[in-house]
KEVEX-578769 format. One record per residue: residue in three letters; x, y, z of N, C-alpha, C, O in turn. Coordinates in steps of 0.001 Angstrom, whole numbers, padded with zeros to 6 digits, always signed. Layout:
<sites>
ALAXYZXYZXYZXYZ/...
</sites>
This chain:
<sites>
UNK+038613-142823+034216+037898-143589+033219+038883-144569+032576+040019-144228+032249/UNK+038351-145907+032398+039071-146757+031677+039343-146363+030034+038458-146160+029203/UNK+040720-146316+029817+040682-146325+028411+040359-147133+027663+040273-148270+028127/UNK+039962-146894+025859+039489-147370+025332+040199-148583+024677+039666-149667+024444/UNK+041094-148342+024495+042831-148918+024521+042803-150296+025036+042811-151331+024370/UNK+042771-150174+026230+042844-151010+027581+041461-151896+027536+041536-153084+027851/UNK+040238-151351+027159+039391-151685+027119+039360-152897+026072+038816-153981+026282/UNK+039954-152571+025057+040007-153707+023563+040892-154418+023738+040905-155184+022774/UNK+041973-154739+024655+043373-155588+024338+042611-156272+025227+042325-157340+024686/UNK+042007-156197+026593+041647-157149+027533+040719-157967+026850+040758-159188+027003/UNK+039593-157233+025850+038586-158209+025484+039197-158902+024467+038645-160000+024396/UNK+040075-158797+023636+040832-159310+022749+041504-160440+023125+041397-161547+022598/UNK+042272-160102+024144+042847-160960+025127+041681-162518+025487+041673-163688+025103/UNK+041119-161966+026096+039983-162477+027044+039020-163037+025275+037881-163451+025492/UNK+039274-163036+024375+038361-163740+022738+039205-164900+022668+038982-166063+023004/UNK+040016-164465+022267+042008-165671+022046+041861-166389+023343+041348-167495+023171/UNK+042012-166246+024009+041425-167437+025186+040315-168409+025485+040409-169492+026063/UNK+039005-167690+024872+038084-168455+024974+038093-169606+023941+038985-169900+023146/UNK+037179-170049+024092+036398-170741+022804+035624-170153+022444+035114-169118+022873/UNK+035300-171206+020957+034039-170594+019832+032634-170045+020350+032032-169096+019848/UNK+032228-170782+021410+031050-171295+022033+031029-170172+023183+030010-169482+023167/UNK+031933-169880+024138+032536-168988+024975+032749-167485+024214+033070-166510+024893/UNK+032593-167404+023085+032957-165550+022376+031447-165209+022794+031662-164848+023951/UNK+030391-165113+022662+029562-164441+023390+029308-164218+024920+028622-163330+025426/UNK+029846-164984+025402+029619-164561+027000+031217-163818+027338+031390-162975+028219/UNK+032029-164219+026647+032882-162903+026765+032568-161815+026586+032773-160964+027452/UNK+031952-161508+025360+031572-160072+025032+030683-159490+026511+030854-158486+027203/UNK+029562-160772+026612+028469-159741+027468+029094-159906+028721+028118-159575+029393/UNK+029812-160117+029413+030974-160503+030686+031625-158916+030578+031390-157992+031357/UNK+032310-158893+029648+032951-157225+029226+031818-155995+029144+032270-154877+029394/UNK+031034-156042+028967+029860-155081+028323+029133-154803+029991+028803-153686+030391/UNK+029015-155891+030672+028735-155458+032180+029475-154754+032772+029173-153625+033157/UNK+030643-155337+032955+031930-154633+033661+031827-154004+033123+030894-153454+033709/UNK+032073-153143+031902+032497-151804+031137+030811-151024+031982+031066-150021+032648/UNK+029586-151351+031963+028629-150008+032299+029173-150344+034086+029733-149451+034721/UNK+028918-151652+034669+029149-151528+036503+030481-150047+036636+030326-148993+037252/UNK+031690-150484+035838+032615-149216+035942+032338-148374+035753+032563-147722+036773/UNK+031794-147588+034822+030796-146382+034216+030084-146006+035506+030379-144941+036048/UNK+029282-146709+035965+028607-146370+037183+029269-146081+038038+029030-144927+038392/UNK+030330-146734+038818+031264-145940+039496+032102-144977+039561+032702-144629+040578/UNK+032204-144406+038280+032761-143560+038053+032069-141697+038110+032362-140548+038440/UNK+030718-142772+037357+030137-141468+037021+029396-141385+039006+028878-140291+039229/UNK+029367-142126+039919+028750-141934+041093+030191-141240+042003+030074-140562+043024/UNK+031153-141506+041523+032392-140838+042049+032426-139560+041523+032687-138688+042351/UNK+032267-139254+040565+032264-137432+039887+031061-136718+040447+031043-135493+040566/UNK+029918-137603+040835+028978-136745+041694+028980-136454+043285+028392-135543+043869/UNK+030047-137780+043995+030133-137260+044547+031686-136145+045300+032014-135723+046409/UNK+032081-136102+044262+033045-135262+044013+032563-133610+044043+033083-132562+044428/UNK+031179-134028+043367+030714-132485+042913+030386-131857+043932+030728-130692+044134/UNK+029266-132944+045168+029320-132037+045825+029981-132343+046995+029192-132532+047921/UNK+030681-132415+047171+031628-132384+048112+032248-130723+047659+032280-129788+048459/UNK+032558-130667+046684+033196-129232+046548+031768-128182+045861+031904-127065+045363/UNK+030212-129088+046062+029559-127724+046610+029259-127468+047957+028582-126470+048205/UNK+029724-128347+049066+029573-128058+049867+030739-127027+050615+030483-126020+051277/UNK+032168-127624+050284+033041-126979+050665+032976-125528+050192+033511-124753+050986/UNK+032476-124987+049141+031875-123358+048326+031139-122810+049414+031376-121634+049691/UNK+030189-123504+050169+029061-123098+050929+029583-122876+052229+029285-121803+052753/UNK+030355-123728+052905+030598-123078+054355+032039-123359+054546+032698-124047+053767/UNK+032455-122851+055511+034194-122638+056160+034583-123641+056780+033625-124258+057246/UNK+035515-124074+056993+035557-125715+057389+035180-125605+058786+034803-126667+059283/UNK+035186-124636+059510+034296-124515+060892+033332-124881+061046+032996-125248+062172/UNK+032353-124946+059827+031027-125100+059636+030240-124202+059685+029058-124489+059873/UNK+030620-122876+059537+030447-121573+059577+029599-121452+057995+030225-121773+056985/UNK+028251-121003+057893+027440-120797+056657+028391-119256+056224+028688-118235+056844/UNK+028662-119827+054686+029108-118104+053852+027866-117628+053474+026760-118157+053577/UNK+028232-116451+052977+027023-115190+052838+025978-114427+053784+026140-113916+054892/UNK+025171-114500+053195+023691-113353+053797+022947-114300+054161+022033-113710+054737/UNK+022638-115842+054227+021627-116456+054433+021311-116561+055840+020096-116635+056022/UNK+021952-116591+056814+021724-116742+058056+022043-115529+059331+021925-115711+060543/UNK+022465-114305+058645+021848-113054+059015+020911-112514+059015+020291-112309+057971/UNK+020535-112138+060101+019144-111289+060417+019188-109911+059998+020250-109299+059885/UNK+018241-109494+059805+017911-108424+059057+016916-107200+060062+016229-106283+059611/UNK+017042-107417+060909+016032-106822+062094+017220-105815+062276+018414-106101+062188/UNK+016413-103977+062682+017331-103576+062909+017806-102906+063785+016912-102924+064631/UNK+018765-102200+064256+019103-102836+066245+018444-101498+066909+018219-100448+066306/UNK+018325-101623+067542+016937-101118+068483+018059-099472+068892+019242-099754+069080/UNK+017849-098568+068962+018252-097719+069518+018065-097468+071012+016976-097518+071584/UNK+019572-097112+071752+019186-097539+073324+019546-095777+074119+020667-095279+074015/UNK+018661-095226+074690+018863-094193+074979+019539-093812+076526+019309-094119+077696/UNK+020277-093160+075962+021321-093175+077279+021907-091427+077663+021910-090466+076894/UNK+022327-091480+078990+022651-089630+079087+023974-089276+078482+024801-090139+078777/UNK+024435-088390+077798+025294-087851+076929+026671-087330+077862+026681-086477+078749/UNK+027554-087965+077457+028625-087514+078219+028968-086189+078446+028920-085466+077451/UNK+029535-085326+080233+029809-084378+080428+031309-084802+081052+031732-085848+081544/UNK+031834-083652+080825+033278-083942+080845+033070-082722+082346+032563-081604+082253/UNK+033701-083445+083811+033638-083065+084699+035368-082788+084905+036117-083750+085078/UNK+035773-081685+084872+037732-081837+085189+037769-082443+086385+036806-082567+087141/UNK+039239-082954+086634+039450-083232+087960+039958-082634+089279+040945-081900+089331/UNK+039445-082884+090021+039614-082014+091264+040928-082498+091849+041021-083596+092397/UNK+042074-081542+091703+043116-081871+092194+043558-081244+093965+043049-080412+094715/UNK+044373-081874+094027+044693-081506+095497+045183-080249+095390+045550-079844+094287/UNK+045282-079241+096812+045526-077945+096679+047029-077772+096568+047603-076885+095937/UNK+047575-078736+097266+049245-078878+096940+049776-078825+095407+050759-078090+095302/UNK+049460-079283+094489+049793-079546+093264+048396-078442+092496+047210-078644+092232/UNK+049169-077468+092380+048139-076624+091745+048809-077074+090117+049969-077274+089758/UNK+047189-077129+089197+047779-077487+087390+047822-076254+086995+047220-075359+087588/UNK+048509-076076+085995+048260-074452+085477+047157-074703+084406+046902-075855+084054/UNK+046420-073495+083824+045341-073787+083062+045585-073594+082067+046693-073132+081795/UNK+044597-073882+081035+044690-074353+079789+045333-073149+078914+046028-073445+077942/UNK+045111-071813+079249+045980-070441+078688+047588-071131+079337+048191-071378+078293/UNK+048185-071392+080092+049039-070877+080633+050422-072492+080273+051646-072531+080147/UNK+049269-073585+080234+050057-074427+079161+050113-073956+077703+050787-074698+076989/UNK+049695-073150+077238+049549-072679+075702+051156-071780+076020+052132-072158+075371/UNK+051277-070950+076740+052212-069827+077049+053377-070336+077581+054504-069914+077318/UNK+053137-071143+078247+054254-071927+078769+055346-072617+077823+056540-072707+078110/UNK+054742-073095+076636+055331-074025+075853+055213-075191+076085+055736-075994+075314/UNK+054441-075668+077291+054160-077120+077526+053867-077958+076546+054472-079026+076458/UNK+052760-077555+075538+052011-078036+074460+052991-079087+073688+052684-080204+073272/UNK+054347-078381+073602+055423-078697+072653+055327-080052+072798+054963-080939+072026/UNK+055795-080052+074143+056216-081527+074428+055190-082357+074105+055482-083341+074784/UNK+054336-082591+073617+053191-083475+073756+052772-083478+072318+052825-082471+071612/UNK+052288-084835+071850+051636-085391+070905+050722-084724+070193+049975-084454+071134/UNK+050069-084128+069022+049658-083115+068617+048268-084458+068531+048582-085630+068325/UNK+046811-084042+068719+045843-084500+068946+045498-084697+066979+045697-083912+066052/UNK+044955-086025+067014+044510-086590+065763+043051-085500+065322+042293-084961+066128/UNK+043006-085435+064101+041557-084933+063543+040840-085650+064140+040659-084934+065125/UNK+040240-086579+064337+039363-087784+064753+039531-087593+066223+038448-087345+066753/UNK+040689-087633+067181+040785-087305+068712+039616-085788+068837+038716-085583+069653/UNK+040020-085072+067867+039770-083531+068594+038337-083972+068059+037548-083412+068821/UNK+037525-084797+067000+036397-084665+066652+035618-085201+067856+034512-084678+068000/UNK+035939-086069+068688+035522-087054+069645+035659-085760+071541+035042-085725+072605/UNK+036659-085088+071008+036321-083455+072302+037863-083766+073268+038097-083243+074357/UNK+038865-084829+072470+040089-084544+073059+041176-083718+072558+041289-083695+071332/UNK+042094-082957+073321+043069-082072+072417+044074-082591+073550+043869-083400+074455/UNK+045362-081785+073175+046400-082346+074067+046920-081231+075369+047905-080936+076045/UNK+045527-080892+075160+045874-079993+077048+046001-081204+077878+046979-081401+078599/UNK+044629-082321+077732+044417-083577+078666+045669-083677+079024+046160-083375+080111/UNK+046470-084349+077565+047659-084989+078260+048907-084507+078473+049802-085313+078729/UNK+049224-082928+078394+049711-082524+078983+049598-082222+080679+050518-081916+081437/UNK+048178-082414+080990+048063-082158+082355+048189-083598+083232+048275-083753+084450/UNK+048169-084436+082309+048453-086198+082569+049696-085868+083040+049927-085731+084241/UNK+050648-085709+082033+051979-085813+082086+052444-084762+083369+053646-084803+083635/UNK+051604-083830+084183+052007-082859+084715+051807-083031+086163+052535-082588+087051/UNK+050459-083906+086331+050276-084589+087200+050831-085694+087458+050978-085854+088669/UNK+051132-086369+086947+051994-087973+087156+053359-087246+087426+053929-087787+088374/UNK+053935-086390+086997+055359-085925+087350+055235-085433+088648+055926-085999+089494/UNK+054393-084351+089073+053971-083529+090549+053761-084821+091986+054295-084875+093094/UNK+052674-085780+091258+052187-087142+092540+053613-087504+092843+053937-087574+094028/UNK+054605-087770+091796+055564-088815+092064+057085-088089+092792+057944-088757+093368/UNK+057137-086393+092561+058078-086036+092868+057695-085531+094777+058347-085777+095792/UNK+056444-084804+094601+056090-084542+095726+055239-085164+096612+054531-084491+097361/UNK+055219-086584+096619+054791-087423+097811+055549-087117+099059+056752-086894+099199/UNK+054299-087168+100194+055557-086931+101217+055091-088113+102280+055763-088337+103287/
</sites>
């Protein structure tokens, strides 16, 4: 915004220059310019405004924020057969020992103790002890 300051020395200025006859069309010469500026100013703060309501509203991706353009439908349940855990059939050469006999063995030790959340989901760390037992057996006794 033009100051008010600035505003009076120019028309002051711009009086002392004219003539007698010339002080009214100075004034109304100033009084235009002073609202035409006003108008630009005040059309610059609006569009200032929204420019930063638009930038509030979406991500510069152009990505909409919030809930407005989520669906609300809700997802269909899909029925499917329930997992069975089949062991694996190993070769007769590489016999695994079973799940007592890694307990007795001390095998267990070596191995990662199974998360609350693993064992809730039906894994414990026999699996990967017998991972680790098999990957050692394939690789030593290939023939």
């Amino acid at each position: 915004m033009i100051s008010r300051q600035r505003n009076k020395t120019s028309l002051i200025k711009d009086l002392m220059a004219a003539s007698e006859g010339a002080a009214s069309l100075v004034v109304q010469t100033h009084s235009e310019r002073l609202k035409e500026e006003q108008k630009r100013e005040n059309q610059k703060k609006k569009e200032q405004e929204l420019a930063l309501a638009a930038k509030a509203s979406e991500f510069s991706s152009g990505v909409k924020m919030g809930f407005a353009n989520m669906s609300s439908a809700p997802v269909k349940p899909v029925k499917e057969e329930l997992y069975r855990y089949e062991p694996p059939i190993l070769s007769a050469t590489l016999p695994a020992p079973s799940w007592d006999e890694l307990e007795e063995g001390g095998y267990l030790h070596h191995v990662r103790r199974a998360s609350p959340q693993a064992m809730a989901g039906g894994y414990s760390e026999h699996y990967a002890c017998l991972r680790a037992l098999q990957d050692f057996m394939s690789s030593h006794f290939l023939s």
